[in-house]
Steps between C-alpha positions, in 0.01 A plus 500: 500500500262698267184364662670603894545849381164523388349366819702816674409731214128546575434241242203293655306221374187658309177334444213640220166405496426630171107488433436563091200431274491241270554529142238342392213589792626851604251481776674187664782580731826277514732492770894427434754497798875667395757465763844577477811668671438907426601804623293680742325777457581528160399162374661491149533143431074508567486846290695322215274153483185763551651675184489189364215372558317833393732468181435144409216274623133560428373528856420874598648560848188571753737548812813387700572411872842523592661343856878486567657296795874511623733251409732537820374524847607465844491124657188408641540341813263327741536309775510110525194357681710199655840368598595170316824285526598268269793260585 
């Protein structure tokens, strides 16, 4: 029930690619893919593990890509490309 009202709620399925420098060669760059349901625009379950992150783990955020994609959509229909029977 929960997870149906956030599907009508604007809550999409968010993806991160969060590009940070490692701890130990800041002039490497990491990548690390987040993905999880959020709310859109405002992103705060993103904000909150960015907070986090920032917070808590050594890596010094360089920069994030953020992509969202909706959870219910209208059938997609096509049509068939043959007739078969089966008896």
């Amino acid at each position: 029930m929960v997870e149906t009202r956030h599907r009508l709620l604007s809550w999409r399925l968010a993806t991160a690619e969060i590009t940070y420098h490692l701890p130990d060669y800041p002039d490497l760059l990491q990548n690390y893919i987040w993905q999880e349901l959020d709310l859109i625009p405002e992103f705060p379950m993103l904000r909150r593990f960015l907070d986090f992150w920032a917070r808590s783990l050594e890596g010094r955020l360089h920069s994030v890509k953020v992509g969202a994609a909706d959870l219910i959509k209208p059938a997609e229909f096509r049509f068939a490309d043959g007739m078969f029977v089966l008896q």
